[in-house]
C-alpha positions as CSV (number, residue, x, y, z in Angstrom):
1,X,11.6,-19.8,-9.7
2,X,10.3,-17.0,-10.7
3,X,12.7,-14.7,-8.8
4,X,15.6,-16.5,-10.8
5,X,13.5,-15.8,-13.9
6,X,13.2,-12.3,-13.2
7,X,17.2,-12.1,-12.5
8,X,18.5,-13.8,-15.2
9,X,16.4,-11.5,-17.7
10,X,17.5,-8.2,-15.8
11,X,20.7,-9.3,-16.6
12,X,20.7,-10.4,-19.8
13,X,22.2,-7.7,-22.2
14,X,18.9,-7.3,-24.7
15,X,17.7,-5.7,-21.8
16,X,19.7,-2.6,-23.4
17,X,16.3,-2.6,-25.6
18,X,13.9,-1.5,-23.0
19,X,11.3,1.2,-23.0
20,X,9.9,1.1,-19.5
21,X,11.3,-0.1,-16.2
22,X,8.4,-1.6,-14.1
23,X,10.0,-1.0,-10.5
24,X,8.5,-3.7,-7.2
25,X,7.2,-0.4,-5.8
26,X,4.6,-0.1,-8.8
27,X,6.5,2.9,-10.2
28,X,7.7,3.4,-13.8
29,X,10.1,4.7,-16.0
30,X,10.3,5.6,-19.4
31,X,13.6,5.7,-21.2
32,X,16.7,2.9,-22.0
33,X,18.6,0.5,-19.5
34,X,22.7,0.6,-19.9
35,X,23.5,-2.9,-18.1
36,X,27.2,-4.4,-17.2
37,X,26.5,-8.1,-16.6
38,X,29.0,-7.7,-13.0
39,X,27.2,-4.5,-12.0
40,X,24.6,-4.7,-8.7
41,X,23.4,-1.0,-10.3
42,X,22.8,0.0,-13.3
43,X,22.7,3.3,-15.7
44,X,18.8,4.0,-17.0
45,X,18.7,7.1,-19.2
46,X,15.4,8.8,-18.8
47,X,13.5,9.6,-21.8
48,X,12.7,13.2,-20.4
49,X,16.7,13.7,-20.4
50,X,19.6,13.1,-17.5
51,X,20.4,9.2,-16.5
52,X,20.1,7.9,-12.8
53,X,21.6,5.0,-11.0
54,X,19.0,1.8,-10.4
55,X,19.7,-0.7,-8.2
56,X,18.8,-4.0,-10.1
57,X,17.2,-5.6,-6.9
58,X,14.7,-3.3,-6.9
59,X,13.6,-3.6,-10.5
60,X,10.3,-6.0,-10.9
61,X,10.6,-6.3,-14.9
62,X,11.4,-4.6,-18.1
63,X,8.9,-3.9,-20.7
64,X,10.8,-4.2,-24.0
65,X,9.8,-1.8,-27.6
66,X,10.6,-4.8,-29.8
67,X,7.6,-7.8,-29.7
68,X,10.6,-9.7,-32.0
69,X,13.3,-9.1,-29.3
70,X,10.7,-10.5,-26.7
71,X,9.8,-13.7,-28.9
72,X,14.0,-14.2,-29.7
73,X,14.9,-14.2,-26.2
74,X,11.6,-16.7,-25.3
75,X,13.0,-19.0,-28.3
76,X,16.8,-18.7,-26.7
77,X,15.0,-19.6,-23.3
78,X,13.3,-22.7,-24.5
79,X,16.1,-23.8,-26.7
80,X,17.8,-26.7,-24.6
81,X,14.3,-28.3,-24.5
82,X,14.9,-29.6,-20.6
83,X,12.2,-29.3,-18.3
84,X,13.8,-26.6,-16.1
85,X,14.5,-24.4,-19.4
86,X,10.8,-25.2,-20.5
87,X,9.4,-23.8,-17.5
88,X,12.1,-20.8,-16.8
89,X,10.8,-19.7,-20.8
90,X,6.8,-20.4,-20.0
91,X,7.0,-18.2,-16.6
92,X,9.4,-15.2,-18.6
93,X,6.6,-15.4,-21.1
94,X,3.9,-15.0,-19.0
95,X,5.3,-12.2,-17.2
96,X,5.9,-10.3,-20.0
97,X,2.3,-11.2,-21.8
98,X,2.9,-14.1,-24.2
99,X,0.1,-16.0,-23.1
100,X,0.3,-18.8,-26.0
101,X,4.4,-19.1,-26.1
102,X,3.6,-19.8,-21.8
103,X,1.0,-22.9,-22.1
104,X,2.6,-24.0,-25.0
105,X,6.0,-24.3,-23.0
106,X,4.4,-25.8,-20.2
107,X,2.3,-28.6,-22.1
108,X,5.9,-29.4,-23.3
109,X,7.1,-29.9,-20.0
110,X,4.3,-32.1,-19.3
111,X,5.0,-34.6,-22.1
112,X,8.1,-34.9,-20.3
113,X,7.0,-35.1,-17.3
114,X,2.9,-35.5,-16.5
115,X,2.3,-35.3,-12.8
116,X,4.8,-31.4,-13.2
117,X,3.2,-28.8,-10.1
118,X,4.8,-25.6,-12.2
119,X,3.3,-26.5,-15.3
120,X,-0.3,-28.0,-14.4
121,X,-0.8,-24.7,-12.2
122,X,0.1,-23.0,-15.3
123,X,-2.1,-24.0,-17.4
124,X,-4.9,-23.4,-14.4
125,X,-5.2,-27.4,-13.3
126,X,-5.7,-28.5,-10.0
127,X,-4.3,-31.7,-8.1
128,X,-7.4,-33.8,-6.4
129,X,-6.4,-36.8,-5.0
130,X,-3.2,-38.2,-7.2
131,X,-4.0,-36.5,-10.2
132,X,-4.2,-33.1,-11.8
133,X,-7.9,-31.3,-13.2
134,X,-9.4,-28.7,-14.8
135,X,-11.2,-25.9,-12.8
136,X,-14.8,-27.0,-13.3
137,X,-14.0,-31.2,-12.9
138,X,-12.2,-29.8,-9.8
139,X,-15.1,-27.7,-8.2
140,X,-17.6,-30.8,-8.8
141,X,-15.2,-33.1,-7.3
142,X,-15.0,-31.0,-4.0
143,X,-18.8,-30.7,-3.7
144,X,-19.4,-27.2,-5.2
145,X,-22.4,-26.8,-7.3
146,X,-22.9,-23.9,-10.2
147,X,-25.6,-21.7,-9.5
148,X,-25.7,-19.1,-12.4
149,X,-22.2,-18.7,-13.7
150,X,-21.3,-18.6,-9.7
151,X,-19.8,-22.2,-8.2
152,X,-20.8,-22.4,-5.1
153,X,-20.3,-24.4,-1.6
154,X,-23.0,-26.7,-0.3
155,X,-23.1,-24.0,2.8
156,X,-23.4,-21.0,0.4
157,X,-25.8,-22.5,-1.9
158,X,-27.7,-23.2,1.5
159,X,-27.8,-19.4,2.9
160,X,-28.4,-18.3,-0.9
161,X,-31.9,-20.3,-0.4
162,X,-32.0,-18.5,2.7
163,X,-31.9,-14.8,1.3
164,X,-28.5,-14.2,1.3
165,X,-27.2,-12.4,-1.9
166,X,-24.0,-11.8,-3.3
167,X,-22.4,-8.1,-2.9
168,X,-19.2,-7.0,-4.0
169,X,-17.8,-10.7,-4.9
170,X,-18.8,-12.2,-1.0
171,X,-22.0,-13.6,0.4
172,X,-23.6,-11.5,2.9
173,X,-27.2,-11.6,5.2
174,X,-30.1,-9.6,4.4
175,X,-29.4,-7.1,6.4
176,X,-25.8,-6.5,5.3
177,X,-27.7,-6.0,2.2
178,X,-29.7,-3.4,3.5
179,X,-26.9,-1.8,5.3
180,X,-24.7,-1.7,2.1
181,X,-27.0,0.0,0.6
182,X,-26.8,2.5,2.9
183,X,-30.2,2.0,5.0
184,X,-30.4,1.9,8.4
185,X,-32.9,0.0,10.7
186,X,-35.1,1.9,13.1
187,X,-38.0,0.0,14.8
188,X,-38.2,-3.0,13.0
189,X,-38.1,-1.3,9.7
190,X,-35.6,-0.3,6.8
191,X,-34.7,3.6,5.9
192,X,-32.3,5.9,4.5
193,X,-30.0,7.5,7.2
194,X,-32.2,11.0,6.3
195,X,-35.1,9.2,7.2
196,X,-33.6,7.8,10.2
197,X,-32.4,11.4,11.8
198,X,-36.5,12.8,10.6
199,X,-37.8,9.9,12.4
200,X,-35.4,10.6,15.7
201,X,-35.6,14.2,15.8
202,X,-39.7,14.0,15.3
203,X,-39.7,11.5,17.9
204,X,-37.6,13.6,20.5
205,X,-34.8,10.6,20.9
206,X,-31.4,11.8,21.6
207,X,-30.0,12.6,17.6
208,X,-26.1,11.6,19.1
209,X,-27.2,7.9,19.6
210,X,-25.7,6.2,16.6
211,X,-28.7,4.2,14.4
212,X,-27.9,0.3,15.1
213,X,-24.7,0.3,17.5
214,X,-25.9,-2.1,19.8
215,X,-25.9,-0.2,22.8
216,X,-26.9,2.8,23.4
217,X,-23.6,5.5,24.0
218,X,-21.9,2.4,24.4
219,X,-19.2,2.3,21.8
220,X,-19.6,-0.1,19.3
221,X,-18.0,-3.6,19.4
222,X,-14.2,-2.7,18.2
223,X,-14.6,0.7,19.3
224,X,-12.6,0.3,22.7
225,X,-9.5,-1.3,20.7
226,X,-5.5,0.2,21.6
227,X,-5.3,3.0,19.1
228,X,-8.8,2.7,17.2
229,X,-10.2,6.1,18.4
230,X,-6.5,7.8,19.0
231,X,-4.2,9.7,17.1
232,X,-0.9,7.8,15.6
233,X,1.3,7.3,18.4
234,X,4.4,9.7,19.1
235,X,2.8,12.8,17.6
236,X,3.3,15.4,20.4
237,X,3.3,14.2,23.9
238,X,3.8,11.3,24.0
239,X,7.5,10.0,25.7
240,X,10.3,8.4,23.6
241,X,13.3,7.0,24.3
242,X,15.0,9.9,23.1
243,X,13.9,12.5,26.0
244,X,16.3,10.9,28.0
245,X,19.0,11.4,25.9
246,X,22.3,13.7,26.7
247,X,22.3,16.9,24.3
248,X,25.7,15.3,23.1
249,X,23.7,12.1,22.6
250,X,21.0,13.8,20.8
251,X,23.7,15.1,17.6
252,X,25.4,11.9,17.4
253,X,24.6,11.6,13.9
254,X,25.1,15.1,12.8
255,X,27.4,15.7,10.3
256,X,28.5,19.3,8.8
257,X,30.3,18.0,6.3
258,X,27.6,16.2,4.6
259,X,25.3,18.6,5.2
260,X,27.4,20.7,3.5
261,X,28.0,18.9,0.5
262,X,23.5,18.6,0.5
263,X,23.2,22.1,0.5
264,X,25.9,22.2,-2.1
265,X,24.4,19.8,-4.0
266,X,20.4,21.1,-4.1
267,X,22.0,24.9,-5.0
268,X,21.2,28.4,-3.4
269,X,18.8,29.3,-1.2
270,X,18.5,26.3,0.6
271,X,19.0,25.5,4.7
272,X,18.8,22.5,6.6
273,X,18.5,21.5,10.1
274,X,19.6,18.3,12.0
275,X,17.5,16.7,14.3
276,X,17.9,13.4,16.2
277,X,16.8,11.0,13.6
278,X,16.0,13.5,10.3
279,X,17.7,16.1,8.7
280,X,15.4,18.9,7.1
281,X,16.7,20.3,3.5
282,X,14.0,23.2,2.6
283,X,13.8,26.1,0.6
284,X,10.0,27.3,1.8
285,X,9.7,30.9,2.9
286,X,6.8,29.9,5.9
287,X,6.1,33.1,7.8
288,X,6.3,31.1,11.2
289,X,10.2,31.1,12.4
290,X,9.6,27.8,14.0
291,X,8.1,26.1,11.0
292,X,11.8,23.8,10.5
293,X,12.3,23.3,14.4
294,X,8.7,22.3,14.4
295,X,9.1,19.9,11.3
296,X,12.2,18.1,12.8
297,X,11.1,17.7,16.4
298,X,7.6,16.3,15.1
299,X,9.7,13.7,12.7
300,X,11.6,12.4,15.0
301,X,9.5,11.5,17.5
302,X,7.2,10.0,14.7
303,X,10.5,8.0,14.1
304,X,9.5,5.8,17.1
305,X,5.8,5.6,16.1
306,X,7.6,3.6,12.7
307,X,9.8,1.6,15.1
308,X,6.7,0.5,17.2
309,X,4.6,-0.4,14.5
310,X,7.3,-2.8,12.2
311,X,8.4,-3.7,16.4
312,X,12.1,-2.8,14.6
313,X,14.5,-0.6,16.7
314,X,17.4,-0.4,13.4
315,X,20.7,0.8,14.2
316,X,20.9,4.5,12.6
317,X,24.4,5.1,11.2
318,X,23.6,8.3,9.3
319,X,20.4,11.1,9.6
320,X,17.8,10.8,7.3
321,X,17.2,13.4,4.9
322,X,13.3,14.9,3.6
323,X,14.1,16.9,1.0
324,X,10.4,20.1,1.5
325,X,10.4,21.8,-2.1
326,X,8.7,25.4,-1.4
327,X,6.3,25.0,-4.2
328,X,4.7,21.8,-6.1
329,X,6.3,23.8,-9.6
330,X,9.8,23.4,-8.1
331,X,8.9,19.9,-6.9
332,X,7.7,19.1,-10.1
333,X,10.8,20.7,-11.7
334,X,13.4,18.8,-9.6
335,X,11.6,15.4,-10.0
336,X,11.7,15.5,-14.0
337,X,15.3,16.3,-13.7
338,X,16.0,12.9,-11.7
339,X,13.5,11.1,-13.4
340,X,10.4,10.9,-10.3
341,X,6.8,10.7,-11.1
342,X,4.6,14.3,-10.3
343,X,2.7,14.1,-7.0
344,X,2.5,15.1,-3.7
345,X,5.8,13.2,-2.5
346,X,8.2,10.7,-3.4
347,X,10.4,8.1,-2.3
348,X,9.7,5.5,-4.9
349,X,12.7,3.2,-6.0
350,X,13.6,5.7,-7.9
351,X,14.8,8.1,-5.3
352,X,16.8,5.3,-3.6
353,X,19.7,5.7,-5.9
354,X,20.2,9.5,-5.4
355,X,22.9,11.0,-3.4
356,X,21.7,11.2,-0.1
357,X,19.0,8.9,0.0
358,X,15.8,11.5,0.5
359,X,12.3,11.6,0.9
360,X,10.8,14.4,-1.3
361,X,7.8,16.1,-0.8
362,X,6.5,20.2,-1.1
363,X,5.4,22.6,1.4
364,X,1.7,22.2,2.1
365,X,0.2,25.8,2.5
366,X,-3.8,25.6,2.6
367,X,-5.7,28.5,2.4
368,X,-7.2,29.2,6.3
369,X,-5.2,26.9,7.7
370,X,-2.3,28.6,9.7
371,X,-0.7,25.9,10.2
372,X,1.4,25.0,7.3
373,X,4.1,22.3,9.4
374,X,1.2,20.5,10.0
375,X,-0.5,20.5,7.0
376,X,3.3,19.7,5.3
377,X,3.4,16.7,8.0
378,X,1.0,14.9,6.2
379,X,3.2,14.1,3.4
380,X,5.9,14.3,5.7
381,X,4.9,11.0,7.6
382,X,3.6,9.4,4.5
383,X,7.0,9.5,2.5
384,X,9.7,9.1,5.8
385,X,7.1,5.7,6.3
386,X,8.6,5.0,2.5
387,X,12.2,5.9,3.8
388,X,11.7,3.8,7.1
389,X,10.5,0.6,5.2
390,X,12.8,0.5,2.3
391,X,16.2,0.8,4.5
392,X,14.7,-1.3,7.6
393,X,12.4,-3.4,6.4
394,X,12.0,-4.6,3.3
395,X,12.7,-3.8,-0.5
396,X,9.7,-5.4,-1.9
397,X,6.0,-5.5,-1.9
398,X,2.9,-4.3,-4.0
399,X,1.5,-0.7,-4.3
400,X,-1.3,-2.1,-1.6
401,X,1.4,-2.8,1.3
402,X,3.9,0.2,0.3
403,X,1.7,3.1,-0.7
404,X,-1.7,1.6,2.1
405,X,1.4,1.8,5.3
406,X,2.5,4.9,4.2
407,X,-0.9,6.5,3.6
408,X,-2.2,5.0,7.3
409,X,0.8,7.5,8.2
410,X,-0.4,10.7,7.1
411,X,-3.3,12.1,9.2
412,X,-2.7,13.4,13.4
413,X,-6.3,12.6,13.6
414,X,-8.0,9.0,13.9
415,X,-8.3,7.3,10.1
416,X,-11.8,7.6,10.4
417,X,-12.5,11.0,10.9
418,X,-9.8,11.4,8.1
419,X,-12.4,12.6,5.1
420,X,-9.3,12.2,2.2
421,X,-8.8,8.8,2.8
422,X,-12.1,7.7,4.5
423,X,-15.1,8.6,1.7
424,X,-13.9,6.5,0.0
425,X,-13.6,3.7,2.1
426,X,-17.4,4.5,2.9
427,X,-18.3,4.2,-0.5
428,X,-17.0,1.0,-0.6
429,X,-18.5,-0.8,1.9
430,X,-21.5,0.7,2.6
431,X,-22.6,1.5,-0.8
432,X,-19.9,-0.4,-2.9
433,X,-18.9,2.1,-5.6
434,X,-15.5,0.9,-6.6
435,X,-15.4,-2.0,-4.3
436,X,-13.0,-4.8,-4.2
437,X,-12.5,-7.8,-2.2
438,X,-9.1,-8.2,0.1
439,X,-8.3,-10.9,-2.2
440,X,-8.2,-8.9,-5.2
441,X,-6.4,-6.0,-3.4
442,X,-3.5,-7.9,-2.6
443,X,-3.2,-10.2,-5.9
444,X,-4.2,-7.1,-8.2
445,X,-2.5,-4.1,-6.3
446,X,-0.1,-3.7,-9.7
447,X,-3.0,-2.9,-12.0
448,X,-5.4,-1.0,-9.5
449,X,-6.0,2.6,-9.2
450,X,-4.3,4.9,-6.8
451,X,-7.3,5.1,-4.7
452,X,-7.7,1.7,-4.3
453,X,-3.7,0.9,-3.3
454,X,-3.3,4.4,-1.0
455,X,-6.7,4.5,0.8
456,X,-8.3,0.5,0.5
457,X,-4.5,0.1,1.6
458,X,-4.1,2.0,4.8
459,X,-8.2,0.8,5.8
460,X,-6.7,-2.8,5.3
461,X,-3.5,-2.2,7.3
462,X,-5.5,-0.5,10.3
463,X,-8.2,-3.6,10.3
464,X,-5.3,-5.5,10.9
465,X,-3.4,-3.5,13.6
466,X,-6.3,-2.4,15.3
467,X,-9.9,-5.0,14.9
468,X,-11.1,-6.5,17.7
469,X,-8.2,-5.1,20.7
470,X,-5.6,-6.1,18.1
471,X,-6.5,-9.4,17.7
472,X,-4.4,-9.8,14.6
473,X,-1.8,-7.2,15.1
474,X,1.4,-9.2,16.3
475,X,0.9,-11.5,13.7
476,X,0.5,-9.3,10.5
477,X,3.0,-7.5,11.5
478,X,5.4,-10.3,11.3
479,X,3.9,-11.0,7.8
480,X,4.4,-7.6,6.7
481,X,8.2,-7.7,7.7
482,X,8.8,-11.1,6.4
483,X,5.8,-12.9,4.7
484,X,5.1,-12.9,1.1
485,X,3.2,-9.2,1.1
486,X,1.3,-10.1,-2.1
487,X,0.2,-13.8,-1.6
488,X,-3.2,-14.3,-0.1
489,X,-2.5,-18.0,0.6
490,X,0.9,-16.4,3.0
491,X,-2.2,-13.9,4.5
492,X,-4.2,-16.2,5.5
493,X,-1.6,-19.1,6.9
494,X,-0.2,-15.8,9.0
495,X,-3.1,-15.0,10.9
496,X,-4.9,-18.7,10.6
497,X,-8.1,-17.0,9.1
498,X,-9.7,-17.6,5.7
499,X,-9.6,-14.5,3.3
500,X,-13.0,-14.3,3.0
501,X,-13.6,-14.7,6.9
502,X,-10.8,-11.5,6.7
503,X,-12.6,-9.8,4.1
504,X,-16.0,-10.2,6.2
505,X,-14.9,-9.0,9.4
506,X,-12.9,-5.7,7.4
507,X,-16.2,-4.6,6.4
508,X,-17.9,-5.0,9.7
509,X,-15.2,-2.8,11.2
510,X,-15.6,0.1,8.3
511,X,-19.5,-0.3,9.3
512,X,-18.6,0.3,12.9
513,X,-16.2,2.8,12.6
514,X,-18.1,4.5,10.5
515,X,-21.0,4.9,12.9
516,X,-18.3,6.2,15.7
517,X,-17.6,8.3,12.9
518,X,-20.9,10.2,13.1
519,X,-20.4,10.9,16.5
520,X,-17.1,12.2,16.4
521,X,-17.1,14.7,13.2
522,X,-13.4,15.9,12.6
523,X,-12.7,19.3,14.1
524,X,-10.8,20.6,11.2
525,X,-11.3,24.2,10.4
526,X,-14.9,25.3,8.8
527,X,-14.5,24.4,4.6
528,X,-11.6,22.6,4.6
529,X,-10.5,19.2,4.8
530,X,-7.1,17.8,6.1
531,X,-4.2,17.8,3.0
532,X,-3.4,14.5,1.5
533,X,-0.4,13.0,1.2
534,X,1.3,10.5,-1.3
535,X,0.5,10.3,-5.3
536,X,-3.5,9.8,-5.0
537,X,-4.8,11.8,-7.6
C-alpha cells in the first residue's frame, strides 16, 4: 500500500511545489521538482543552480513548502470517503507528518469496517485472539507485567530478580554489566583494563594473553571464522576469474569513443584508463607513475570480492566509471554544480542520473603515508560497493544497509583493527556511548546520525557474514538482495532468530573481537590512522 501511496503522490502534479527531495538512499535535495505525469525521470532544479535528471523510482518522498498544499491534497485523498481512499489519505498523511489528519482517517475506516488490519495497526492496536487492543490491554493479555515504566516478560522479570539489569535497551547478566562498563575480571575480582595490565605485569604473566578469552592464546570463540581475522577478499593476491582471461578478452568492454566523449565532457586536464571491469577518469598529479595502473588493477579485482559477497556474477555490458577529483576543493566544486552532497565520495541517487553513471570520490594524500592509491582505495571500494549495488542489486534500502555495505568495504585491513570505523563500535558496546539496539538501527536508519548508519552499519553487516564460521552468512545475504532491508520482522523470519537474540550475540562478537583486537594492533604507520571513506563526518 504504501508503495502505491508513495507513487501516486510522486506523480501527482502539486508535486511541482516541493522544496526537498527525500531520496530511498537517505540523501536530499533542496530545490523544485518539474514532473510530466508519462515521464519515468524527471527534471529537479537545484536550489544552488543547474537542474539534473531523477529517476522517480528512486525518490522515497517529497517534502512540500506549503502546510496548505499538504492539507488540500490529504482532503482530495480522503474525498471519495471509501475505505481504500480512507487509508491511501491516513498512510500519505503520516508519511508526510500529519499525525491527527492519519488517525482521524483511519478511525473512519473503522466505522466502516471494525475488524480493518491497516487501520487498527495505525492507530497502534494489536489483534489478540479475534479482536483488536490497545498496547498495555495487549501486554497484560500475553503475560507481561510492568515493572517501572518497563513491560516485561515473566522470564525477564525473573532474571531481573536475579541481578540482571537493563543496558542499552536489552537485558544483560552481571557480568555483561561489568564488561560494558569496561572492566575486566582477573582472579575472581572486577577492574579497569589499566588495573588489569598493573596487576599482570606485577605478577610476571605473559601481558599478550588477552584478560577473559577463555583460553589462554587460544583465539576466542568466533575468532577462527572464514574471513574474521583476514583482509577483504580479492585485494592483491588472491586469483580471479579474470587471470585467465585472453588480453583480447580482458578489453572487451573498452570503448574509445566513450571515453572520449568522458574526457570531453569532465574538460582539460583530465586522463582515463580502462581496465577490465572499471574505467579510471582522474585529474590528480600523484608523483608515483603507477598510481592509475595501480588504482584499476586493485578495482577490478575487488570487483569479484563484490560478486562473492551479494553471490551475483551480473552480465557487464559497459565499464564502470570512478570519477578521482585531485583535490576535495575541486570535488566539492563539481558536486555543487550537479547538485551532490560534500564528503569524501559519492554515488548517492543522485549521481545515478548523470552521464556516465560514476562513482566520485578525491584523491586521498595523507601526510607520511606514501602511499596515496591506497589511501584513495578506501573511498575507492566504499563508493564502486554503491555502484555495484545500485545497478546489480537493488535500488532500495535505508542509510544502515547502503552506507553500513559500503563502509565494511573500505579498509585492506581486518574491521577490527580498522580505528575509523571500530572506536566507535567500542564505545558502543563496551561502554555504550551512543548505543543503539539492532532493532532501532534498522527501523530508525532515516533519522540517525552518520556514525551510527556508516560504522554501526558495516559492524552489523560483518556479524552477519562472518559470527560464528558464518553461521548466518548465506541467509542474510539472500535478505539483503531480496528481503525487505529495513523490516526487523523480514530480519528475523530470514535467519529464524529473534532480534534481540541477534542483537545479543552482535555484542558478544564486538566483545570478542575486540579482545583479538588487543593482540593484533594495526600496523599502520607511527601517528596516523587509515583514511575514511564515505560521508561520515
Amino acid at each position: 500500500m504504501r508503495l502505491a501511496v508513495l507513487a501516486l503522490f510522486v506523480l501527482s502534479p502539486l508535486a511541482a511545489v516541493a522544496d526537498v527531495l527525500h531520496m530511498k538512499n537517505g540523501t536530499t535535495l533542496e530545490g523544485r521538482a518539474v514532473t510530466a505525469e508519462d515521464a519515468e525521470e524527471f527534471t529537479f532544479k537545484m536550489g544552488s543552480g543547474g537542474q539534473i535528471q531523477v529517476k522517480r523510482a528512486d525518490v522515497e518522498w517529497i517534502e512540500w513548502s506549503s502546510a496548505e498544499a499538504a492539507k488540500a491534497e490529504f482532503d482530495r485523498r480522503r474525498k471519495p470517503g471509501t475505505v481504500e481512499a480512507l487509508l491511501d489519505a491516513a498512510a500519505w498523511a503520516k508519511f508526510h507528518g500529519m499525525k491527527d489528519q492519519a488517525e482521524d482517517a483511519w478511525l473512519s475506516v473503522l466505522r466502516k469496517e471494525p475488524q480493518n488490519a491497516v487501520a487498527n495497526e495505525g492507530l497502534g492496536r494489536r489483534k489478540y485472539q479475534d479482536r483488536w487492543v490497545g498496547e498495555e490491554e495487549y501486554l497484560k493479555l500475553t503475560g507481561h507485567v510492568k515493572v517501572g515504566n518497563r513491560w516485561v516478560t515473566a522470564e525477564e522479570k525473573k532474571r531481573m530478580d536475579e541481578g540482571w539489569e537493563w543496558v542499552g535497551g536489552k537485558l544483560v547478566s552481571p557480568d555483561d554489566v561489568k564488561r560494558s562498563k569496561g572492566l575486566v575480571e582477573y582472579e575472581g575480582k572486577w577492574v579497569t583494563k589499566k588495573e588489569y595490565d598493573e596487576l599482570v605485569k606485577k605478577k610476571g604473566a605473559n601481558p599478550e594473553k588477552p584478560p577473559d578469552s577463555g583460553g589462554g592464546d587460544r583465539p576466542p570463540a568466533n575468532g577462527g571464522g572464514a574471513g574474521v581475522g583476514a583482509r577483504p577478499a580479492y585485494l592483491d593476491d588472491r586469483a580471479t576469474p579474470d587471470d585467465k582471461l585472453s588480453d583480447a578478452e580482458k578489453k572487451r568492454l573498452h570503448n574509445d569513443k566513450e571515453e572520449a566523449q568522458a574526457l570531453a565532457w569532465l574538460g582539460r586536464g583530465w586522463r582515463a584508463l580502462s581496465g577490465i571491469h572499471y574505467r579510471l577518469l582522474t585529474n590528480c598529479d600523484d608523483p608515483d607513475p603507477e598510481f592509475d595502473r595501480k588504482f584499476v588493477s586493485s578495482m577490478d579485482r575487488y570487483w569479484w570480492h563484490y560478486v562473492e559477497l551479494f553471490e551475483k556474477t551480473p552480465e557487464q555490458k559497459k565499464l564502470h566509471n570512478i570519477i578521482v577529483h585531485s583535490s576535495s576543493a575541486t570535488y566539492d566544486e563539481w558536486l555543487k554544480k550537479y547538485g551532490g552532497t560534500q564528503g569524501v565520495g559519492a554515488f548517492g541517487t543522485y549521481m545515478h542520473s548523470l552521464q556516465f553513471s560514476p562513482a566520485i570520490l578525491w584523491y586521498r594524500k595523507v601526510e607520511g603515508v606514501p602511499d596515496n592509491a591506497r589511501t584513495t582505495l578506501f573511498t575507492g571500494r566504499h563508493e564502486a560497493c554503491h555502484q555495484f549495488v545500485a545497478f546489480y542489486v537493488r535500488g532500495d534500502g535505508g542509510p544502515w544497509f547502503q552506507e553500513g555495505i559500503a563502509a565494511l568495504q573500505e579498509p585492506d585491513i581486518p574491521y577490527y583493527l580498522y580505528p575509523y570505523r571500530w572506536d566507535y563500535i567500542r564505545l558502543q558496546v563496551l561502554e555504550g556511548k551512543n548505543d543503539i539496539s539492532m532493532g532501532d538501527l534498522i527501523k530508525k536508519s532515516g533519522s540517525l546520525d552518520a556514525n551510527q548508519n556508516y560504522s554501526r552499519g558495516a559492524a552489523t553487516h560483518w556479524f552477519f557474514l562472518h559470527y560464528k564460521d558464518g553461521l548466518y552468512r548465506s541467509k542474510y545475504i539472500q535478505f539483503l538482495c531480496k528481503g525487505s532491508v529495513d523490516s526487523v520482522a523480514a530480519l528475523e523470519k530470514a535467519v529464524g532468530v529473534s532480534i534481540d537474540e541477534l542483537d545479543r550475540q552482535y555484542r558478544e562478537f564486538i566483545r570478542e573481537m575486540d579482545i583479538r583486537r588487543d593482540k593484533e594492533e594495526p600496523k599502520w604507520p607511527p601517528g596516523q590512522k587509515p583514511p575514511g571513506a564515505g560521508n561520515a563526518k
